[in-house]
C-alpha positions in Angstrom: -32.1 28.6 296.2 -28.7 30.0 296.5 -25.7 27.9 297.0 -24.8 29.5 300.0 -28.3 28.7 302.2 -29.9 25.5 301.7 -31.5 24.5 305.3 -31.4 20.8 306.4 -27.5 19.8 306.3 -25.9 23.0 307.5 -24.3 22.6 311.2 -25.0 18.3 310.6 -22.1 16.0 311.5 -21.6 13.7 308.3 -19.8 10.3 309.3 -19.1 11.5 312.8 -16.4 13.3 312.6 -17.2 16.1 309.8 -19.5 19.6 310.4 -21.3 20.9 307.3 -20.8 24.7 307.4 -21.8 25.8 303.9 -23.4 24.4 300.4 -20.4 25.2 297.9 -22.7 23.9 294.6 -25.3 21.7 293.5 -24.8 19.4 290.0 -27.2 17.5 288.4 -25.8 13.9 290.6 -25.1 15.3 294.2 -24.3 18.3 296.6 -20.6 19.4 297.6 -20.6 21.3 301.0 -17.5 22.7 302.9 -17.1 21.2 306.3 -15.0 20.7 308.9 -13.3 18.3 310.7 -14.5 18.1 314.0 -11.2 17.6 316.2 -8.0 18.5 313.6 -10.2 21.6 312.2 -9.3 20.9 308.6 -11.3 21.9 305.7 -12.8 19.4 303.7 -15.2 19.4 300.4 -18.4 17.0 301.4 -20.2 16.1 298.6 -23.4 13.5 298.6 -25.7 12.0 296.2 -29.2 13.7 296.0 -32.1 12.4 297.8 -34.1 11.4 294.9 -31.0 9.5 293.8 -30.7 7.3 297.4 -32.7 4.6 296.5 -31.6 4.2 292.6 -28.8 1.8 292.5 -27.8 3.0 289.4 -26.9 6.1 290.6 -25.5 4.6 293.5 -23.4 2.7 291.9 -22.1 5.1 289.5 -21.2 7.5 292.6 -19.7 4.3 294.6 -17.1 3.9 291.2 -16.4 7.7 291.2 -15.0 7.5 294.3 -12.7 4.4 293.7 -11.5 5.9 290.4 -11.3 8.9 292.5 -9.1 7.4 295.2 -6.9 5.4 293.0 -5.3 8.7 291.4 -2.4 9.8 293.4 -1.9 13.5 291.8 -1.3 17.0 292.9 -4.1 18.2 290.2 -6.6 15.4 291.5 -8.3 16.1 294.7 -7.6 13.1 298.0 -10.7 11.3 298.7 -10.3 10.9 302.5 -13.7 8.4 303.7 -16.9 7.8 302.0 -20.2 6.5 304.0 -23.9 6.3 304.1 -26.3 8.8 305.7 -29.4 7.4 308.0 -31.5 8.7 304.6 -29.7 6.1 302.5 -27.6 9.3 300.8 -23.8 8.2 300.2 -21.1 11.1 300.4 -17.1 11.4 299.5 -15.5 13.3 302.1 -12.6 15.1 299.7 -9.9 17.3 300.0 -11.2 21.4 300.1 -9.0 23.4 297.9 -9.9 27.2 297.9 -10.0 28.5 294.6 -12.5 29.7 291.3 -14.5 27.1 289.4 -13.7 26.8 285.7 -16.9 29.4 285.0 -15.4 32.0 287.4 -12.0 31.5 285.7 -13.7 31.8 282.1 -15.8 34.9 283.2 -12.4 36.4 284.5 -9.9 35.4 281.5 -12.0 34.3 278.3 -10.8 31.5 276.3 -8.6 29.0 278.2 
């Protein structure tokens, strides 16, 4: 399925305040959409653990200390984690700072070696 159309998510508000408008890429732990904040309008990067991973602690766990680590860095090359939550399905999700740009394979495919 292409990143940009994946049904279930898309026009969803995650953790009440935050409208899912597009799937930006899938990895092999969770999703990363680009939403919006409901009132302020800001972009924001959403991304949440795959269902088959909701009910493996491990997993959760493992995402729960991303997000700490995460949050703890105070950096202009590190993305802001702004909230974290839980969805009804059991699915956790990091509500992070969007920043527009290419991915390191875009960038590659564009400049060769880095």
């Amino acid at each position: 399925m292409s990143t940009s159309q994946k049904p279930g998510l898309l026009g969803q508000l995650i953790g009440g305040r935050f409208r899912v408008e597009k799937l930006l890429g899938i990895g092999g732990m969770g999703e990363v959409y680009l939403g919006r904040h409901e009132l302020l309008g800001n972009r924001v990067a959403i991304k949440l653990l795959k269902v088959q991973h909701a009910k493996d602690q491990r997993m959760s766990a493992r995402f729960r200390r991303e997000a700490r680590a995460t949050s703890r860095v105070q950096h202009s090359n590190v993305v802001g984690i702004f909230d974290t939550g839980q969805l009804d399905d059991g699915r956790l999700f990091l509500i992070m700072e969007y920043i527009q740009g290419k991915n390191l394979l875009e960038l590659y495919d564009e400049v060769g070696t880095l």
